[in-house]
C-alpha positions as CSV (number, residue, x, y, z in Angstrom):
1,X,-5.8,-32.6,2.3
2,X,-8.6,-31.2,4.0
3,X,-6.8,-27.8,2.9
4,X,-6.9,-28.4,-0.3
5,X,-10.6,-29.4,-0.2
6,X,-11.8,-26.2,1.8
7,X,-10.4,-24.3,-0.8
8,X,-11.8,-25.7,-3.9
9,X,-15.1,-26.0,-2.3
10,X,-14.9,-22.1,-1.8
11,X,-13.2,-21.4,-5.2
12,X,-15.0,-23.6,-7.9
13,X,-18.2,-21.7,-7.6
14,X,-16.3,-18.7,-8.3
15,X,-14.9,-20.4,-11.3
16,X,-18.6,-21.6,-12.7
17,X,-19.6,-17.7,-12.0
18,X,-16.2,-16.1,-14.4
19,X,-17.0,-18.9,-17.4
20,X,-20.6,-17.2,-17.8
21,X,-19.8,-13.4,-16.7
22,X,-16.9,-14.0,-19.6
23,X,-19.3,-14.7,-22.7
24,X,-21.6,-11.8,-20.8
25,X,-19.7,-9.1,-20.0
26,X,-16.7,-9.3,-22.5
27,X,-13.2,-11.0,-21.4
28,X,-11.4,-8.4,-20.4
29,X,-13.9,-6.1,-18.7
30,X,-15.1,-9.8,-16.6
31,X,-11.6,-11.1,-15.9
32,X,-11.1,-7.2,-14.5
33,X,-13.5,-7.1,-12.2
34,X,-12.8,-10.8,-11.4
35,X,-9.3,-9.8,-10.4
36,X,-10.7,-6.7,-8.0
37,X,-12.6,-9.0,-6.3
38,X,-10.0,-11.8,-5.9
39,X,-8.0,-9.1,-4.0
40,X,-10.6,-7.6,-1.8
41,X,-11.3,-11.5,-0.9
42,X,-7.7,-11.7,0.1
43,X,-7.9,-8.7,2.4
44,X,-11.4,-10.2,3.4
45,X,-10.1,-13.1,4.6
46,X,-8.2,-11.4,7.2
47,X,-10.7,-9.4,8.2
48,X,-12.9,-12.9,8.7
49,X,-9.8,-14.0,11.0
50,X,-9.9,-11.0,13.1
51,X,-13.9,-10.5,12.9
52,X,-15.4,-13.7,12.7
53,X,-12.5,-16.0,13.7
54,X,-11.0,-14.0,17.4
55,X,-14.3,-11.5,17.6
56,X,-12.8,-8.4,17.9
57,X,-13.9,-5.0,16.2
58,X,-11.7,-4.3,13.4
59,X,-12.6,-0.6,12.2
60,X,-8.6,-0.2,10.4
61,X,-8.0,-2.7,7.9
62,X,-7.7,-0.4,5.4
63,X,-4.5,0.7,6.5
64,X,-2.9,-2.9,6.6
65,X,-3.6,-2.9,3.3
66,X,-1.8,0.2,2.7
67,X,1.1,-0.7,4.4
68,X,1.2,-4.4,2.3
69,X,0.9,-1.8,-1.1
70,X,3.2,1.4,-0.5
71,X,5.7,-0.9,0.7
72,X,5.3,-3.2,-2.5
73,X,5.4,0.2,-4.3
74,X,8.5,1.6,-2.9
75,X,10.5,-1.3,-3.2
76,X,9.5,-2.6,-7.0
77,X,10.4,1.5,-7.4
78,X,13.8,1.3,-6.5
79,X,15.0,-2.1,-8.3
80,X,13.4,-5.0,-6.3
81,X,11.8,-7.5,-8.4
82,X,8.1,-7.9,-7.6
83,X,8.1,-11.5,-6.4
84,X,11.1,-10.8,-3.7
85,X,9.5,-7.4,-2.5
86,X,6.0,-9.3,-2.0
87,X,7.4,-11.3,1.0
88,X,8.5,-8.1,2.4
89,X,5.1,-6.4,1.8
90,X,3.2,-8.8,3.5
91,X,5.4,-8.8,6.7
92,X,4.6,-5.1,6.9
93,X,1.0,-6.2,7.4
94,X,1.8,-8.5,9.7
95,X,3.7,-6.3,11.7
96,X,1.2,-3.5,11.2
97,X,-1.4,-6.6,12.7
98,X,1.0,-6.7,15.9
99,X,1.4,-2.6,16.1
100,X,-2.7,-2.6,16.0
101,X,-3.3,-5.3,18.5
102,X,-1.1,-3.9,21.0
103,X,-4.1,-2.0,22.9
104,X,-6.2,-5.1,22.9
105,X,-4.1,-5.8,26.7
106,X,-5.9,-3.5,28.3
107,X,-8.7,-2.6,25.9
108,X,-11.7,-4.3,24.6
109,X,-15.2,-4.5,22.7
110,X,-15.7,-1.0,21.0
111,X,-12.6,0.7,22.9
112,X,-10.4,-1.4,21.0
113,X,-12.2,-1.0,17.8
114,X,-11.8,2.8,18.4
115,X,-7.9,2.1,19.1
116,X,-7.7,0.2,15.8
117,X,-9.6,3.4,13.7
118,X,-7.1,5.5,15.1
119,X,-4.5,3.4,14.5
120,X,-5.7,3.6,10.7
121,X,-6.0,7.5,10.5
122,X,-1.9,7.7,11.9
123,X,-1.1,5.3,9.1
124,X,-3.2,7.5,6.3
125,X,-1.7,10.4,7.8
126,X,2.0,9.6,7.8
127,X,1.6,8.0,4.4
128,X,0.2,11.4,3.3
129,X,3.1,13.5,4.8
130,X,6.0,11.5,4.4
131,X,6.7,13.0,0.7
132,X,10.5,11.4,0.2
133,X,9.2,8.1,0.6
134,X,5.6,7.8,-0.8
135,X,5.5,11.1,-2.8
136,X,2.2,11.6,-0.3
137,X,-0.9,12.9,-1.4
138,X,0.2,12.9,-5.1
139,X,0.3,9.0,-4.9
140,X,2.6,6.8,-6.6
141,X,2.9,4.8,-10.0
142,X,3.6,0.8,-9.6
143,X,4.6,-1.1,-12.4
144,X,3.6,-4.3,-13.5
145,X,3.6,-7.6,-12.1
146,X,6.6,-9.7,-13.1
147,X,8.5,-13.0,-12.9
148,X,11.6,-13.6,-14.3
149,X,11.2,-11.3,-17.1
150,X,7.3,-12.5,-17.5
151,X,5.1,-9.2,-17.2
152,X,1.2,-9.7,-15.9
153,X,0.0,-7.2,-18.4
154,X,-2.7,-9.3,-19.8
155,X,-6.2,-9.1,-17.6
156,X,-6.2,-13.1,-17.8
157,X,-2.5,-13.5,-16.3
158,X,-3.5,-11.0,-13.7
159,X,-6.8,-12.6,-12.6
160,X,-4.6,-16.2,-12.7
161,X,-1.6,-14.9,-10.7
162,X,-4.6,-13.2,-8.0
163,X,-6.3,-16.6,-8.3
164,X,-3.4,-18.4,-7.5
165,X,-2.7,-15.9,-4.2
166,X,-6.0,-16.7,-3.4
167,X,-5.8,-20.6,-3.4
168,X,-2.5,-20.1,-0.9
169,X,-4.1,-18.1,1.2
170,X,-7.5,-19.9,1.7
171,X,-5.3,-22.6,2.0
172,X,-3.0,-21.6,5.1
173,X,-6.1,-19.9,6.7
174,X,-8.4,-23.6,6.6
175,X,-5.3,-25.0,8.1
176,X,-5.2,-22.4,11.0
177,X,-8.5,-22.3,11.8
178,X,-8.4,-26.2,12.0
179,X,-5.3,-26.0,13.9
180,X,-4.7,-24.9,18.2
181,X,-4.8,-21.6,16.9
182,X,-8.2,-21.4,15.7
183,X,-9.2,-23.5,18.6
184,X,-7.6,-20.7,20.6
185,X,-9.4,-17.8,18.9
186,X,-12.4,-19.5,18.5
187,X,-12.2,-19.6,22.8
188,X,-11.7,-16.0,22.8
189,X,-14.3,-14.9,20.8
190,X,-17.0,-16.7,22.7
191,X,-15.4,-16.3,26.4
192,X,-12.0,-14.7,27.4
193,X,-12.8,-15.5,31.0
194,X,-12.8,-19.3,30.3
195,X,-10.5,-19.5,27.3
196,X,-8.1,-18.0,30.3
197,X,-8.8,-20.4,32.4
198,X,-7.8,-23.2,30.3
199,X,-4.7,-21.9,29.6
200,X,-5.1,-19.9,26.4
201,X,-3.8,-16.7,26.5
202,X,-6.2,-13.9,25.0
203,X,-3.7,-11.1,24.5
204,X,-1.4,-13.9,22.4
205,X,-4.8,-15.0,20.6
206,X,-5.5,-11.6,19.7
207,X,-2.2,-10.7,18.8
208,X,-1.9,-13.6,16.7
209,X,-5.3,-12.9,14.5
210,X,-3.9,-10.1,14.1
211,X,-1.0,-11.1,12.9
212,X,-2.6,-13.3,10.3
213,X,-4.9,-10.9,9.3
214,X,-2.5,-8.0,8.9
215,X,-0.6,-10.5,6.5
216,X,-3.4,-11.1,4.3
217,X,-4.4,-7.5,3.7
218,X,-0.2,-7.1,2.9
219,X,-0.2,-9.2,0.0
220,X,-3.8,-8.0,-1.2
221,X,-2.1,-4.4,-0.8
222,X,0.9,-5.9,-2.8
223,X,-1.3,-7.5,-5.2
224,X,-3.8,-4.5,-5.7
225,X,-1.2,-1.7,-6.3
226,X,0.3,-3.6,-9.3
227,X,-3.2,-4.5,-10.6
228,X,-4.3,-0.4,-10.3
229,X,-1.1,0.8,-11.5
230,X,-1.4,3.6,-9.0
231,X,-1.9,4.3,-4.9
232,X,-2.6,7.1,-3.2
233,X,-3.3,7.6,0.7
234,X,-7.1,7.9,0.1
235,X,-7.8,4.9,-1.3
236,X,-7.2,3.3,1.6
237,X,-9.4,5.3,3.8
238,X,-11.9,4.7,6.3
239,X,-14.7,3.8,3.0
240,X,-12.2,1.3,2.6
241,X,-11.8,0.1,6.1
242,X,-15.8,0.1,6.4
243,X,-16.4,-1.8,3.1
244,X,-13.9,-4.3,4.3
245,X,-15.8,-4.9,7.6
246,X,-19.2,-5.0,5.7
247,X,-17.9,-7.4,3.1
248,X,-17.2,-10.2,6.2
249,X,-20.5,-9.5,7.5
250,X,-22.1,-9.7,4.0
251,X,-20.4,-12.9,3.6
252,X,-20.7,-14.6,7.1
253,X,-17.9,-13.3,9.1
254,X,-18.0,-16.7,10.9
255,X,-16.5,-18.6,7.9
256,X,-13.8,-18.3,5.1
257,X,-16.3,-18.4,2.1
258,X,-17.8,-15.1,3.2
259,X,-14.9,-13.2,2.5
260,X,-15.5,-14.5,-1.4
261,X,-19.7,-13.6,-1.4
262,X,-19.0,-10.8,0.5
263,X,-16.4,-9.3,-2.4
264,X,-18.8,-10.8,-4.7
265,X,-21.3,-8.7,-3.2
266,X,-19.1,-5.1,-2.9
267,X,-17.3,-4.9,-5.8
268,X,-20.0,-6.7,-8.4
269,X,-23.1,-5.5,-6.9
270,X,-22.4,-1.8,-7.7
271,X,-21.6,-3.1,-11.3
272,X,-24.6,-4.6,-11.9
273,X,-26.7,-1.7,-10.1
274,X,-25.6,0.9,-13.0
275,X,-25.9,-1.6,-15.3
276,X,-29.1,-1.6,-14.7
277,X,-30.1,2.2,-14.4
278,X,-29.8,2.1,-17.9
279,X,-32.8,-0.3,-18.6
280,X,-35.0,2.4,-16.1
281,X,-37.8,5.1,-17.1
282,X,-36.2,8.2,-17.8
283,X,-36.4,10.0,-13.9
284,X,-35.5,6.7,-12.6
285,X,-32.7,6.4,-14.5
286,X,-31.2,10.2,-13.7
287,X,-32.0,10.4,-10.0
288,X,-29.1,11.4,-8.0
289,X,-27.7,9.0,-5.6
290,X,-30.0,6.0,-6.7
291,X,-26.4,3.5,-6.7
292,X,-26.5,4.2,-3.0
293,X,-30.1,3.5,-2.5
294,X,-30.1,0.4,-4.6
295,X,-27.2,-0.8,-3.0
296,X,-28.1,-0.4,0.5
297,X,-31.7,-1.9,-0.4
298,X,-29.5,-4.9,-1.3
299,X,-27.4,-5.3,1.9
300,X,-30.5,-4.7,3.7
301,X,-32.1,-7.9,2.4
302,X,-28.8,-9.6,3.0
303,X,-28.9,-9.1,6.3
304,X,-32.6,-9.9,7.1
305,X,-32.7,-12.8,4.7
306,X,-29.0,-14.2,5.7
307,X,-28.4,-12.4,9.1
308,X,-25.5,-14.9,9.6
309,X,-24.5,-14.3,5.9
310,X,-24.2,-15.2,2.7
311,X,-22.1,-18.5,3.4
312,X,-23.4,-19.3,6.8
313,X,-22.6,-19.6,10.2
314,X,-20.3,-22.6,10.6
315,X,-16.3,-21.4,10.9
């Protein structure tokens, strides 16, 4: 039960936010952009796991995500209905969690967060090369999401199916961060010397987190290439990897909420900003690169206003 609560206490705000973008913005451009950032909160969440939850530098999401999606991709390509080749998409995050983590035996702090950004550069790579498979750097078509014959086509059933992915994975991750496996990362994060010497291993904690988080950014990969329609190996560069990471810190790394503000923040903010370059004096409005300068300014205030985030501190 407590679950269930943790994730309607993170979701219903969300909820109260879509009924007045809706009226605002137009249904179908709002329930959109809601649906982007129901997915990028499903691949925050397991950067908040690894991040926030274990402490360790995570510089490669990006290419968990990739895995969860080109794998999704393949599979829906050659027959497999979307709901049976989701299980199998997120497992390749999860194993692409374990293949990441391995270096955190003998490596750690900003060593392993270099291990991990290489790890995501041989995964863009191979996805880029490997033509047969994933047609490389010409990307790939996905088709719709569907369910026994039922086809997510409208914006509203997407954002509800991606709503719905969201609740079950907020869900599972309150219940692991309440559970010895939180407890154990939790240890880690703060002191691998004495989480080791009361019997929690940190290689297992890590590897775990990983784990976790690696499956999350599987089904937001799953989830994201039938929403775009089309993947390529850029989209899930190192921009992506690095909006990932700031969208945790955005958010408060150090609880599941910030993974919702934080995608809030990243995939709306931007929105908004060229929204409003219309409404500016006429040099204002055509000055090159003033997205980026608005949208730094904003993260900027984040983080000396919130410096533990959006959300908070608390786990």
């Amino acid at each position: 039960m407590s679950g269930l609560r943790t994730a309607w206490r993170h979701l219903w705000p969300w909820a109260l936010i879509l009924a007045l973008a809706v009226p605002a913005m137009g249904a179908d451009y709002a329930l959109g952009k809601a649906t982007l950032v129901i997915t990028y909160a499903i691949a925050g969440l397991g950067v908040v796991i690894v991040v926030g939850q274990a402490g360790q530098i995570a510089l490669g999401q990006a290419a968990l995500v990739a895995l969860g999606a080109y794998v999704q991709a393949v599979l829906v390509g050659r027959g497999l209905a979307p709901l049976l080749a989701m299980p199998l998409a997120i497992a390749a995050g999860a194993l692409g969690g374990a293949l990441a983590s391995l270096p955190a035996r003998r490596l750690g702090g900003l060593y392993f967060g270099m291990s991990t950004l290489a790890f995501a550069l041989i995964v863009e790579e191979v996805l880029a090369r490997w033509d047969s498979v994933t047609q490389g750097a010409a990307g790939m078509a996905v088709a719709g999401f569907s369910v026994f014959g039922w086809r997510a086509d409208a914006t509203l059933a997407q954002a509800l199916v991606s709503l719905g992915a969201l609740a079950a994975a907020l869900l599972l991750c309150a219940r692991l961060v309440d559970s010895r496996h939180g407890r154990a990362w939790r240890a880690v994060r703060d002191d691998e010397v004495a989480a080791a010497a009361c019997g929690v291993s940190p290689a297992a904690a890590k590897m775990q987190a990983f784990v976790v988080g690696g499956a999350l950014s599987g089904l937001a990969g799953a989830l994201y290439a039938h929403w775009i329609g089309f993947i390529s190996p850029e989209q899930f560069g190192l921009v992506f990897s690095f909006e990932l990471l700031m969208l945790a810190f955005i958010g408060g790394a150090r609880r599941l909420g910030g993974a919702l503000w934080g995608a809030l923040v990243i995939v709306a903010i931007p929105q908004l900003i060229a929204v409003l370059r219309d409404h500016l004096p006429g040099d204002w409005a055509r000055a090159a690169g003033l997205e980026l300068v608005l949208f730094g300014a904003v993260i900027v205030a984040v983080v000396l206003l919130r410096p533990s985030g959006i959300a908070g501190a608390r786990p």
